[in-house]
C-alpha positions in Angstrom: -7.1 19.4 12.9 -10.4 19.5 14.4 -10.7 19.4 18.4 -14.0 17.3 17.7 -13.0 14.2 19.8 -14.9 11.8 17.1 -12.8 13.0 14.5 -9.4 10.7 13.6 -6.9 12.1 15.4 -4.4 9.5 14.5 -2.8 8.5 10.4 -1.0 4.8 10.3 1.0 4.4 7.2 1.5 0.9 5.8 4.1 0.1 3.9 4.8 -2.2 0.9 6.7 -5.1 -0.1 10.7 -4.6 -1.3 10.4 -1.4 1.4 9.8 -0.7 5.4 8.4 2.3 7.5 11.1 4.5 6.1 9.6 4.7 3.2 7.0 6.6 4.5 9.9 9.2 6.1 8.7 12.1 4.5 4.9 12.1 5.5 5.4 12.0 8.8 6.1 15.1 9.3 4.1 16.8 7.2 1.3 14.9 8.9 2.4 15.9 12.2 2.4 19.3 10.8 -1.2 19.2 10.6 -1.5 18.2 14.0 -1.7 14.6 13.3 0.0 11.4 15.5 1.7 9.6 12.9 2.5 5.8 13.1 4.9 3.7 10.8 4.3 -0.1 12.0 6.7 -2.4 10.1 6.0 -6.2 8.9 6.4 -8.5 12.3 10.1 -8.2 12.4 10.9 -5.2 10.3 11.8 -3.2 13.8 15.2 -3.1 12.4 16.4 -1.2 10.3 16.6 -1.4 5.8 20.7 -2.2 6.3 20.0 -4.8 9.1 17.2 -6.7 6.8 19.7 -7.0 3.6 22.2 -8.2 6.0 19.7 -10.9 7.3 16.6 -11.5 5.8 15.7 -14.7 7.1 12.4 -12.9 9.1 11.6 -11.8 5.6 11.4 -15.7 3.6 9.2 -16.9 6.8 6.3 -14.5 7.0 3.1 -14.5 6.3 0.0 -12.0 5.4 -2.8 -13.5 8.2 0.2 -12.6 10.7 1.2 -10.0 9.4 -2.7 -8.2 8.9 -2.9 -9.4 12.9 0.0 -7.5 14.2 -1.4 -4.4 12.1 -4.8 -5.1 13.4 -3.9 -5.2 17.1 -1.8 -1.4 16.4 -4.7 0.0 15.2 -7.5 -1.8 17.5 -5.6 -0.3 20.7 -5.8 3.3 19.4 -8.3 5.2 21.5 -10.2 5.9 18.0 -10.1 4.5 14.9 -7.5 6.1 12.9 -6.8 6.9 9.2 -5.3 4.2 7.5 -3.0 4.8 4.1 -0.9 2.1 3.0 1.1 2.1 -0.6 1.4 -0.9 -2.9 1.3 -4.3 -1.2 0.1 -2.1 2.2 -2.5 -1.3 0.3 -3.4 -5.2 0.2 -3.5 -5.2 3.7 -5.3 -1.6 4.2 -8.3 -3.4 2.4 -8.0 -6.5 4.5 -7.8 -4.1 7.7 -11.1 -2.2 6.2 -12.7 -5.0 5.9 -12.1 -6.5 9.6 -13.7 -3.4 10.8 -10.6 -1.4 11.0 -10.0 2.2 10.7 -12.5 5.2 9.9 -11.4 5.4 6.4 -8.8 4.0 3.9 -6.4 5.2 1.1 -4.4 2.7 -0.5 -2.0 4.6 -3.3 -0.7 2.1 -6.2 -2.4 -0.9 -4.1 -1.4 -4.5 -5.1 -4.8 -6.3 -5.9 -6.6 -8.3 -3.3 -8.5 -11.9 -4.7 -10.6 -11.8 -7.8 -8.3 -8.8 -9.4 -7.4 -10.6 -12.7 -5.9 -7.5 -14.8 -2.7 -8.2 -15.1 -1.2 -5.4 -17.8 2.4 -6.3 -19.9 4.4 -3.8 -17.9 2.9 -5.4 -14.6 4.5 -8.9 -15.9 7.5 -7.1 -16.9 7.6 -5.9 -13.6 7.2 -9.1 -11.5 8.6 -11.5 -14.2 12.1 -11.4 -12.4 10.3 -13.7 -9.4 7.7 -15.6 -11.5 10.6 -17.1 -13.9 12.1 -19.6 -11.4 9.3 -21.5 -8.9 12.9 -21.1 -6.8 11.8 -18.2 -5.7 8.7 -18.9 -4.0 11.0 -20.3 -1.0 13.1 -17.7 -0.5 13.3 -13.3 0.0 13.7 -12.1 -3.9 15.0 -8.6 -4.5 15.1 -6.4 -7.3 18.3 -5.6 -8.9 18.7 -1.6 -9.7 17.9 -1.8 -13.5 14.5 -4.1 -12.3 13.9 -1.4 -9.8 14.2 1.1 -12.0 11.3 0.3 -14.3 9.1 -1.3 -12.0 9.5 1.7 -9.0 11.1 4.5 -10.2 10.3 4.8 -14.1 10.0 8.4 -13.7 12.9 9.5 -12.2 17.1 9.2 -13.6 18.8 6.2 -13.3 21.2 8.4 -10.9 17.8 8.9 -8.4 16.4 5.3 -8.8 19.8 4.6 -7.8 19.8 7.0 -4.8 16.0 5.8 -3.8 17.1 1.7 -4.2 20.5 2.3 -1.8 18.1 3.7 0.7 15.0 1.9 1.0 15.0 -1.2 -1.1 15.0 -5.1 0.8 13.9 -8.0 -0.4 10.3 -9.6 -0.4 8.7 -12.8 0.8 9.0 -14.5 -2.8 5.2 -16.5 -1.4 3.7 -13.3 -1.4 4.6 -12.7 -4.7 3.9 -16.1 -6.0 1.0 -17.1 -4.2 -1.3 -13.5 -3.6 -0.1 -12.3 -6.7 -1.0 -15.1 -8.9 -2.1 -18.2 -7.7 -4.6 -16.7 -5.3 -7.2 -15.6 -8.2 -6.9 -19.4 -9.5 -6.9 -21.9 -6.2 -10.4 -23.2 -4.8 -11.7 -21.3 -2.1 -10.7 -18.0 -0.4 -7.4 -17.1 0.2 -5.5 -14.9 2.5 -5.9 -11.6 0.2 -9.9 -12.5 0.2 -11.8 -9.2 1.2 -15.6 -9.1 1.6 -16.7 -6.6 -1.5 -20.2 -6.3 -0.5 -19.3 -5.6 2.9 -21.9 -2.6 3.6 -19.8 -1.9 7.4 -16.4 -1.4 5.9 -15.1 2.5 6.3 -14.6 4.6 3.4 -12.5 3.3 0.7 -10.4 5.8 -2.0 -8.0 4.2 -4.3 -5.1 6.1 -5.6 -3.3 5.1 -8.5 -0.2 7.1 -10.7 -1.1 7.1 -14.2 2.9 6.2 -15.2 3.0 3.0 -12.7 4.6 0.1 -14.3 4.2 -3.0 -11.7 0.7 -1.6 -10.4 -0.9 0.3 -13.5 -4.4 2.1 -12.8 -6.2 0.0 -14.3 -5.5 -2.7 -11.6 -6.7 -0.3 -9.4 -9.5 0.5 -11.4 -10.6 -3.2 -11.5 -9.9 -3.6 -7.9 -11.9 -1.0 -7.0 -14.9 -1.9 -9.5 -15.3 -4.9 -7.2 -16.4 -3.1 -4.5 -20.2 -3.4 -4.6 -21.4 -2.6 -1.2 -23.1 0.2 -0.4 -20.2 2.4 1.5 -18.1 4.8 -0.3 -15.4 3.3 -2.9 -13.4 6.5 -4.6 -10.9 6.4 -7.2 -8.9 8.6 -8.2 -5.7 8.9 -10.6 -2.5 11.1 -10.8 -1.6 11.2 -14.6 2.4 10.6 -14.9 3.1 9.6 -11.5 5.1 5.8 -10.9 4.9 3.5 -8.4 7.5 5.6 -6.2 4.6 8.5 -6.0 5.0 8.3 -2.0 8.4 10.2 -2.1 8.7 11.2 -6.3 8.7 14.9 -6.4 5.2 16.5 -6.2 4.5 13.5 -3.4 2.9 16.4 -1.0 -0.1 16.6 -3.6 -0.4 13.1 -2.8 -0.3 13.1 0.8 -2.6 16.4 0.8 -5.3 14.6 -1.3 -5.3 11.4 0.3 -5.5 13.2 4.0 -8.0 15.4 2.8 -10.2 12.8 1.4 -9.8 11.0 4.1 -11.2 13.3 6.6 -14.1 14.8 4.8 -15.6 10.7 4.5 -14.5 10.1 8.0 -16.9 13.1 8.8 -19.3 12.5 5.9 -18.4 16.1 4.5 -17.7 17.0 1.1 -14.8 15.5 -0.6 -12.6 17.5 -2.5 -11.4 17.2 -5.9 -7.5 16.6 -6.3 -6.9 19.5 -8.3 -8.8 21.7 -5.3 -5.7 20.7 -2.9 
């Protein structure tokens, strides 16, 4: 890492819904191999741990994204400079909200969930989410995938034995609103909602999406279309591992990942040359 004191000296890695900071249990040390300062914050109330939010998820059916993006703000707002922010699937979501509040000196969101005015919605996406949209129920209440639904929406690249392995570790239920409301209703409701980001905002940091070419619930071209709204005039990348599922965070070969998306990251915080994925 560079000792130039304008340079990010800090990466905070967001996680996603049906998943907490452990997800992320592997980057952080290879980040702080590099010489980083690494920070995990959960959702408000996800200081406990996966086991402790199965047992009671209650925190999980009450909250909401404009708290949530707060208490991610106000971790990255007391940083002594802004940091590098990476967040995977539905922390993607909120890395683009962050951005566009005048968070961070760049952004990589990897497999992001769409923010508002995203309408692509592929049949494997469906597939994927179906389980919660079927029953109104749900938007009440913390859904969870069962290990088969995991499977193909996560994990569709790996053996049933490791998507069973990955779900016993990491897997929790989501707020079921979420799903329902910023996944669907959000692009169809009058007025600006909660996943609203500013696309022609020209003082957002650097933006690279990162999407894995064999994701089922977030297929690249959601991310493609998500980041074709972008019109201002800062930088909006994109860039796509072929084969990789939505589990590319932790699936083997994830350090390409993590390289690239670091990498990136740092040459548009300094305004260097990026590199090219297959250059890492």
């Amino acid at each position: 890492m560079s000792a130039d004191s304008t340079n990010p000296d800090t990466v905070v890695l967001i996680h996603g819904l049906w998943m907490t900071p452990r997800s992320w249990e592997r980057w952080v040390p290879h980040y702080e191999a590099k010489g980083y300062r690494v920070l995990t914050p959960g959702y408000p109330g996800f200081e406990v741990e996966v086991e402790a939010l199965r047992a009671d998820p209650s925190v999980i059916s009450s909250l909401t994204v404009p708290e949530t993006v707060a208490h991610l703000a106000g971790v990255v707002t007391e940083l002594d400079r802004p940091p590098i922010i990476i967040g995977h699937s539905f922390g993607g979501t909120l890395t683009q909200l962050l951005l566009d509040h005048g968070c961070g000196a760049a952004g990589v969101v990897i497999n992001s969930a769409p923010t508002e005015g995203v309408r692509v919605n592929p049949p494997s996406q469906i597939k994927s989410l179906f389980p919660f949209l079927k029953s109104p129920s749900n938007r009440h209440r913390p859904v969870g995938f069962t290990p088969e639904q995991f499977h193909y929406a996560f994990t569709n690249t790996l053996s049933e034995e490791e998507s069973a392995e990955v779900y016993e570790r990491y897997h929790i239920p989501a707020p079921g609103s979420w799903v329902w409301a910023y996944g669907l209703i959000a692009n169809f409701k009058p007025g600006h909602q909660e996943t609203w980001v500013n696309y022609k905002n020209d003082a957002r940091a650097p933006l690279l999406f990162i999407a894995g070419g064999a994701d089922n619930i977030m297929p690249p071209s959601v991310n493609r279309s998500n980041a074709k709204h972008y019109t201002s005039n800062t930088i909006t990348d994109y860039e796509e591992f072929p084969g990789r599922s939505h589990w590319t965070c932790a699936e083997p070969g994830w350090e390409a990942v993590a390289d690239f998306a670091l990498k990136w990251a740092i040459a548009r915080a300094a305004g260097t040359e990026v590199p090219t994925a297959a250059s890492v």
